[in-house]
C-alpha positions in Angstrom: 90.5 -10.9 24.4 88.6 -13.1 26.2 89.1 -16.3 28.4 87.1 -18.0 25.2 89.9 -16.4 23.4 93.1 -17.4 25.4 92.8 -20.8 26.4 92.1 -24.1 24.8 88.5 -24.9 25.2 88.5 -27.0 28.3 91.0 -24.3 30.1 88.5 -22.1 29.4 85.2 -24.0 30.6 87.4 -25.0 33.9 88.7 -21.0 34.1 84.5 -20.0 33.6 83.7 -21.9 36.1 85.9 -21.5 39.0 85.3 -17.3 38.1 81.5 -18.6 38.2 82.5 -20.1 41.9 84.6 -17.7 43.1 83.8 -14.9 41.2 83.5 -12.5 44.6 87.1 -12.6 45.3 88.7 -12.7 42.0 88.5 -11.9 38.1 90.0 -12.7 35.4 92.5 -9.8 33.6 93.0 -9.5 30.2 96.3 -8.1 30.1 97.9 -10.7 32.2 95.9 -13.5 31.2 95.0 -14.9 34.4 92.5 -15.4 37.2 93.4 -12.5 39.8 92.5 -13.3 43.9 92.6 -10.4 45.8 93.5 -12.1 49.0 96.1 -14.6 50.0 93.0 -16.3 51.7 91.1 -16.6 49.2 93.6 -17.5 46.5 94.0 -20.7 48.5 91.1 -21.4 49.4 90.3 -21.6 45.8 93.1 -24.0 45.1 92.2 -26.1 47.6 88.9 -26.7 46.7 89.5 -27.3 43.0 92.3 -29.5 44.0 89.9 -31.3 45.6 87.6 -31.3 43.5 90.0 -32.8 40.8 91.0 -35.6 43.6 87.3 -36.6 44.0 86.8 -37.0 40.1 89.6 -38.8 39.9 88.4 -41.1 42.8 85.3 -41.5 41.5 86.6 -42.7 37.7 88.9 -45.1 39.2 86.4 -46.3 41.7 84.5 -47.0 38.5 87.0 -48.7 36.8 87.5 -51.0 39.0 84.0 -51.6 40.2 85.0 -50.4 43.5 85.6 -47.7 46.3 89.3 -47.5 45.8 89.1 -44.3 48.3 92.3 -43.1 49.5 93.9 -45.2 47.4 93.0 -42.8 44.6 93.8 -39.9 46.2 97.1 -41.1 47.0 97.2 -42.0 42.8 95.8 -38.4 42.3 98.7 -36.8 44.0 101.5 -38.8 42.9 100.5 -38.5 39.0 98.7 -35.2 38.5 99.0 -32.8 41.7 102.3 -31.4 40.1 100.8 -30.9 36.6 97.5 -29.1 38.5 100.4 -26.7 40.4 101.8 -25.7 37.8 98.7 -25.2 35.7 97.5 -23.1 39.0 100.5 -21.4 38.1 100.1 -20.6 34.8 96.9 -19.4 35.1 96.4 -17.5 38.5 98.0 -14.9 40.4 97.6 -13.4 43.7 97.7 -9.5 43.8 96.9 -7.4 47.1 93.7 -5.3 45.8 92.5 -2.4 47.8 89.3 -3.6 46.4 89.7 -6.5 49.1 90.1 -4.1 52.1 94.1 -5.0 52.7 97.1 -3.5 51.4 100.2 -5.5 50.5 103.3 -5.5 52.2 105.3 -2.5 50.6 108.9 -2.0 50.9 109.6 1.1 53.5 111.3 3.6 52.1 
């Protein structure tokens, strides 16, 4: 399977292009169906620049619409209607997991 293969067509351009973005510190698996970060750091990182990202498109078409700079206006619009909906699509389709590929080990449970 592929990302082509397990997401609707826009999922999968937006998926492509954040691995094309960010593809140093994460990949997409297969089995799991998500992107994977490899560090807590870069995991949010990542979220927060899509997020805002998202937040500046959605400034800009509002501004548009109403043949102004609505600036933090539509940020604030951004976050009350669609931040939820992008967390839990983060959620859906990302995962943190400690690699040893990034250098750092996960917390493990003593024994």
């Amino acid at each position: 399977m592929s990302i082509a293969d397990d997401f609707d067509p826009a999922t999968a351009q937006s998926l492509l292009a954040e691995l094309e973005q960010f593809g140093n510190s994460c990949h997409y698996d297969e089995f799991t169906r998500k992107v994977i970060y490899h560090t807590g750091d870069d995991a949010l990182n990542a979220y927060l620049v899509i997020q805002q990202q998202e937040m500046d498109r959605h400034k800009w078409l509002e501004s548009e619409k109403a043949e102004q700079d609505l600036d933090q206006a539509a940020i604030a619009d951004w976050i009350m209607k669609h931040s939820p909906a992008f967390a839990k699509f983060w959620h859906r389709t990302h995962v943190f997991v400690p690699s040893t590929r990034s250098g750092q080990q996960g917390n493990r449970p003593q024994s």
